[in-house]
C-alpha positions as CSV (number, residue, x, y, z in Angstrom):
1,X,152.6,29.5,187.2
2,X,150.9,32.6,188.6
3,X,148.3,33.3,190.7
4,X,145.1,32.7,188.7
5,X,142.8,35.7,191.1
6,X,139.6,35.4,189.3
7,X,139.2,31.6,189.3
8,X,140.3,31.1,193.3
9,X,136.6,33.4,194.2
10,X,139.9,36.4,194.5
11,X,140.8,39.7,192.9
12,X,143.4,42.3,193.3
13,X,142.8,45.4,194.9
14,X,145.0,48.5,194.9
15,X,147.1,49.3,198.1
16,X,146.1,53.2,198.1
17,X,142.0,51.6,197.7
18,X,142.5,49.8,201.1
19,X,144.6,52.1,202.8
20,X,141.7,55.0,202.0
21,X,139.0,52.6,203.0
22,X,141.2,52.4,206.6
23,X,140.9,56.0,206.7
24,X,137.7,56.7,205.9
25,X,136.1,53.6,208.4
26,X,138.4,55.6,210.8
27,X,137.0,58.9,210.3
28,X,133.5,58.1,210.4
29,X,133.6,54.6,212.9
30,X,136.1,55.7,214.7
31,X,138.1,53.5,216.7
32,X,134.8,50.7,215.7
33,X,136.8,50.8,212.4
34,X,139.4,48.0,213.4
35,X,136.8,45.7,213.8
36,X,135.1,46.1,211.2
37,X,138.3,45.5,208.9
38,X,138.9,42.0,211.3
39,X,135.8,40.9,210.1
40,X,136.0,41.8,206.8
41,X,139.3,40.1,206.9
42,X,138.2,37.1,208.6
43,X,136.1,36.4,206.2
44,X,138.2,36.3,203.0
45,X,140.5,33.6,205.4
46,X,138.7,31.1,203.8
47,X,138.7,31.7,200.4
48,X,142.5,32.7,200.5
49,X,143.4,29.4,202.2
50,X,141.3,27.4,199.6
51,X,143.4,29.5,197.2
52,X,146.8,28.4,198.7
53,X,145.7,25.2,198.5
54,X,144.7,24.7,195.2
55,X,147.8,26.7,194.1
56,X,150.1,24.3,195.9
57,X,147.9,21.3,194.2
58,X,148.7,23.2,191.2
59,X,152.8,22.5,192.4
60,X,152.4,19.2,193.2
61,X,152.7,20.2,196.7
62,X,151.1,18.3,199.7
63,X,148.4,20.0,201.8
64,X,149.3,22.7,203.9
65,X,149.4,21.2,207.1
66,X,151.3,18.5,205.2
67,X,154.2,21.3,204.7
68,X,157.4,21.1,207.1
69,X,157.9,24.6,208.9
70,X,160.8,25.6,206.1
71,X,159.1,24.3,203.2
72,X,155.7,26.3,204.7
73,X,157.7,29.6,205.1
74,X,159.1,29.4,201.3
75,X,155.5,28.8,199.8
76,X,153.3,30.8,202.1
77,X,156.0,33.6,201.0
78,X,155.5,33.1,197.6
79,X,152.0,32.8,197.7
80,X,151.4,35.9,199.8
81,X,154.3,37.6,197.5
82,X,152.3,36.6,194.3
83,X,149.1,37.6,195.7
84,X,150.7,41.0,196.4
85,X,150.1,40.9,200.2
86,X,153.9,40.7,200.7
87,X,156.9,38.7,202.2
88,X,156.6,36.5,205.5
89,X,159.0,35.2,208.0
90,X,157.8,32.7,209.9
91,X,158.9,31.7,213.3
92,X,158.2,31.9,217.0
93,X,158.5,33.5,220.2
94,X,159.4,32.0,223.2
95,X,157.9,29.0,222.0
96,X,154.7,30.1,222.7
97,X,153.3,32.1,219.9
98,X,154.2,32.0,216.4
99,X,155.0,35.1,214.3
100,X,154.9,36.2,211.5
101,X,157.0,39.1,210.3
102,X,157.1,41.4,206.6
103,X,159.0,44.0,205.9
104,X,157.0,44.9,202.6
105,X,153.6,43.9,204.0
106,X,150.5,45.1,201.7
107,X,148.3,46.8,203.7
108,X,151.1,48.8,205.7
109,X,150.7,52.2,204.9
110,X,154.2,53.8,206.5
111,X,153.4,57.1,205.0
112,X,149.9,57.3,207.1
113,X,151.9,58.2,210.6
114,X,149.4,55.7,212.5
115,X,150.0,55.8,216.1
116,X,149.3,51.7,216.4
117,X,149.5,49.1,214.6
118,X,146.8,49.2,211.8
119,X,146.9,46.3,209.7
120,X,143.4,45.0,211.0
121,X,141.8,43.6,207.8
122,X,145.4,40.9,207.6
123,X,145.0,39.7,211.5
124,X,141.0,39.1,210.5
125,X,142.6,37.4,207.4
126,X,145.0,35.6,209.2
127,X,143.6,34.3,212.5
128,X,141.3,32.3,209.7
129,X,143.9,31.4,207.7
130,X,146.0,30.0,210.1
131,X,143.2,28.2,212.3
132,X,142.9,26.5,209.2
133,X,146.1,25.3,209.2
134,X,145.9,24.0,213.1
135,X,142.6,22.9,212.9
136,X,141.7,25.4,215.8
137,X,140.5,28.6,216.5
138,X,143.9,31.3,216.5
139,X,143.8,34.4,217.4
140,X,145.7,37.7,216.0
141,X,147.7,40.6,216.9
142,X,149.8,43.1,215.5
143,X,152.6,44.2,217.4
144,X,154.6,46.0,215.5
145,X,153.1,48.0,211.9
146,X,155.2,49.9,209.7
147,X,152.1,52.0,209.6
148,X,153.0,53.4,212.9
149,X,156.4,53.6,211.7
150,X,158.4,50.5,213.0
151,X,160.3,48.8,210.1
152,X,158.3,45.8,209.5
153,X,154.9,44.5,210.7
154,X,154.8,41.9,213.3
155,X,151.7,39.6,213.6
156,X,151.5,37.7,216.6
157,X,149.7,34.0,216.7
158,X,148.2,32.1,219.3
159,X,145.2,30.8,221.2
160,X,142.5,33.4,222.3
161,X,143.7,33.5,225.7
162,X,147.3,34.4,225.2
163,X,146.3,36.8,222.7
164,X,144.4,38.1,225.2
165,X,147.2,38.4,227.8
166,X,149.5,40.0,225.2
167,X,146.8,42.7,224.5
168,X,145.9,43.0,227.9
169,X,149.9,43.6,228.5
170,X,150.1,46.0,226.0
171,X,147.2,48.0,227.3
172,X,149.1,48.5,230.6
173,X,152.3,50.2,228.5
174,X,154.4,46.7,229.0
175,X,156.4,45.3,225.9
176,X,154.5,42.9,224.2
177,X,157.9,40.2,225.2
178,X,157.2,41.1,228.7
179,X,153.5,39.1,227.8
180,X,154.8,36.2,225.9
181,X,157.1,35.4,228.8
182,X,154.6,35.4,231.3
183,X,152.8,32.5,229.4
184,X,155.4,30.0,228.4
């Protein structure tokens, strides 16, 4: 049963549209740009998770949250898979944030030669999703994008304020372990 786009308030967009909307926000926002892409992406969280829903409704799956961690990983894969966003590997770090990890992930752009990690519009998208899921606010952060040439794209989950510490971290030229260790 596939993804039906139109009637889950979706659609598809081409990889090279987004990845030349990135560029252009970039060249005339500047560095503004990655904000403007969270928010954008933020706000689709809620239609894609009411999405995910109904398409596990639609295989006799239980709710989300219902989901154990491995059964969660196979379907969110899937989903994101069928909805052309890519593969997911869910696990954790340290036990203190969750990650998520894609080696195929859509709006990766490894031929852009992107210094940082760019895949702003998908931590937007994801800090909703996923607060969804926990009933709380989550924060986002990409640690590793194959945009800026590492092999997959890391996303890093977790309350505000460890987010916080792990960008704060990275801002001072530290590994982004080095920050998750401090907080567990």
């Amino acid at each position: 049963m596939a993804l039906d786009l139109q009637n889950q308030g979706m659609l598809g967009l081409p990889r090279a549209g987004l990845a030349a909307l990135r560029a252009a926000l970039y060249r005339d926002a500047g560095t503004a740009a990655a904000g403007y892409l969270q928010e954008a992406g933020y706000a689709g969280g809620e239609t894609l998770f009411a999405a995910f829903r109904g398409w596990l409704a639609a295989r006799g799956e239980p709710a989300p949250e219902s989901l154990t961690l491995q059964r969660f990983e196979e379907l969110a894969t899937l989903f994101f898979r069928e909805a052309g966003w890519g593969s997911l590997h869910v696990g954790s770090l340290r036990n203190a944030v969750a990650v998520l990890d894609s080696t195929d992930w859509g709006e990766a752009d490894p031929q852009s030669g992107i210094e940082h990690p760019a895949c702003h519009f998908t931590t937007g998208m994801l800090a909703d999703f996923f607060g969804r899921i926990a009933d709380a606010p989550l924060a986002v952060l990409e640690v590793e994008c194959r945009s800026a040439g590492d092999k997959r794209c890391r996303f890093l989950i977790g309350n505000a304020e460890v987010m916080e510490h792990v960008y704060e971290t990275l801002g001072r030229g530290e590994p982004y372990e080095t920050a998750v260790a401090d907080v567990e």
